[in-house]
KEZA-593032 format. One record per residue (C-alpha): x, y, z. Coordinates in steps of 0.001 Angstrom, whole numbers. Example, Ala and Ser with C-alpha at 12.3 -4.5 7.8 and 13.67 -1.06 7.14 Angstrom:
<fises>
- xx, yy, zz
- 12300, -4500, 7800
- 13670, -1060, 7140
</fises>
This chain:
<fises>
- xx, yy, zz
- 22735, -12334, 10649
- 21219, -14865, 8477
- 20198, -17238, 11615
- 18279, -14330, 13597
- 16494, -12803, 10469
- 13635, -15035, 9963
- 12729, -14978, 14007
- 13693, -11633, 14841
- 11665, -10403, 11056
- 9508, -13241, 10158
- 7817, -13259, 7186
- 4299, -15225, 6471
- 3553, -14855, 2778
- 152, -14324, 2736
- -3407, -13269, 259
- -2267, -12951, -3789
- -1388, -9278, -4502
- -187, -6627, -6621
- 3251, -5956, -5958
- 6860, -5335, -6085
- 8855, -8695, -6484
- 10755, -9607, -3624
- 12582, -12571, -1957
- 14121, -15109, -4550
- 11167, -13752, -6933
- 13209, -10866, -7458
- 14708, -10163, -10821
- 18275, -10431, -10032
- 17877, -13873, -8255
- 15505, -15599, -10578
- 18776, -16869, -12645
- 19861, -18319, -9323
- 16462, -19963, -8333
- 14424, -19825, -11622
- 10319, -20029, -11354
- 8755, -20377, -8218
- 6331, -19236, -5594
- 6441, -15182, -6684
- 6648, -12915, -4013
- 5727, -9119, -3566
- 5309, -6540, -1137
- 1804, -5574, -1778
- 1481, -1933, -3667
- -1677, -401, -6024
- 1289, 128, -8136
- 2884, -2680, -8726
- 3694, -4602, -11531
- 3343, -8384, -10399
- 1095, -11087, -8640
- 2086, -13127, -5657
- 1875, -14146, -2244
- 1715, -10999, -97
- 5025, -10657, 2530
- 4521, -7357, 4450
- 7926, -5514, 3968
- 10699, -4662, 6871
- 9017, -1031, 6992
- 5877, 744, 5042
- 7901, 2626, 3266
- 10368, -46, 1424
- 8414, -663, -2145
- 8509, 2943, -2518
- 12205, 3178, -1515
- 13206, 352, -3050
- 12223, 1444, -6382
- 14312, 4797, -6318
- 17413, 2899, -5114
- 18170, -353, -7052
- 21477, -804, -4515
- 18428, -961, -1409
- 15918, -2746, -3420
- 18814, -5499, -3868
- 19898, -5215, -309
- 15814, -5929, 1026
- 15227, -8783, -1577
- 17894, -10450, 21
- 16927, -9479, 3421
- 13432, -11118, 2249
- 14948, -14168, 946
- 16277, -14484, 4226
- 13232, -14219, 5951
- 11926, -16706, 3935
- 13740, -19411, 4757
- 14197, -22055, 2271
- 17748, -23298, 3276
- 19484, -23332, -296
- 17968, -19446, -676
- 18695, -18409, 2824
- 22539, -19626, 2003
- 22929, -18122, -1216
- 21344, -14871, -177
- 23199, -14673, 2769
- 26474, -15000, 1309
- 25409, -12147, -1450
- 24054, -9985, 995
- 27483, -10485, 2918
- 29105, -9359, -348
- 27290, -6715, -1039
- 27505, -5124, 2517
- 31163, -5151, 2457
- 31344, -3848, -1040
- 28183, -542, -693
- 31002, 1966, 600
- 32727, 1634, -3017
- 29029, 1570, -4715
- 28170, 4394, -2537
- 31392, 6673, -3503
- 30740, 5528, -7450
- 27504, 6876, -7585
</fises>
């Protein structure tokens, strides 16, 4: 999955924007990658400034933000897409985990 992601989905960070942190920006990741380039999906409504990426669909800041389980599952997705090759390994190996393991998070909610 991790090899096709960035040609099938690629992402071109782009013009400095309000937005939802995504990518290795995103809250959970920055104690794996610390301060860098920040990321968003661009939103009115969103809390942070950095390079524009255009999400997977329109609707992901606004889905993303009433499921913390998706909004996990896209960052990664987006760090990914990215491509830095330390990122894209860690991420993918999360996003592995957390795939196999969202059937008990689903059932727990």
């Amino acid at each position: 999955m991790r090899h096709g992601l960035p040609y099938v989905f690629p992402a071109h960070p782009g013009f400095q924007a309000r937005g939802v942190l995504t990518g290795p920006s995103a809250s959970f990741l920055q104690p794996q990658f610390g301060e860098g380039i920040a990321y968003v999906w661009p939103t009115a409504d969103g809390e942070a400034w950095g390079a524009a990426v255009t999400p997977l669909y329109p609707g992901a800041p606004a889905a993303a933000r009433q499921d913390p389980t998706l909004y996990e599952l896209l960052a990664l997705v987006d760090t990914i897409r990215l491509g830095r090759p330390r990122e894209v390994k860690l991420a993918g190996g999360l996003l592995q985990q957390r795939l196999l393991t969202l059937p008990q998070r689903m059932h727990a909610s």
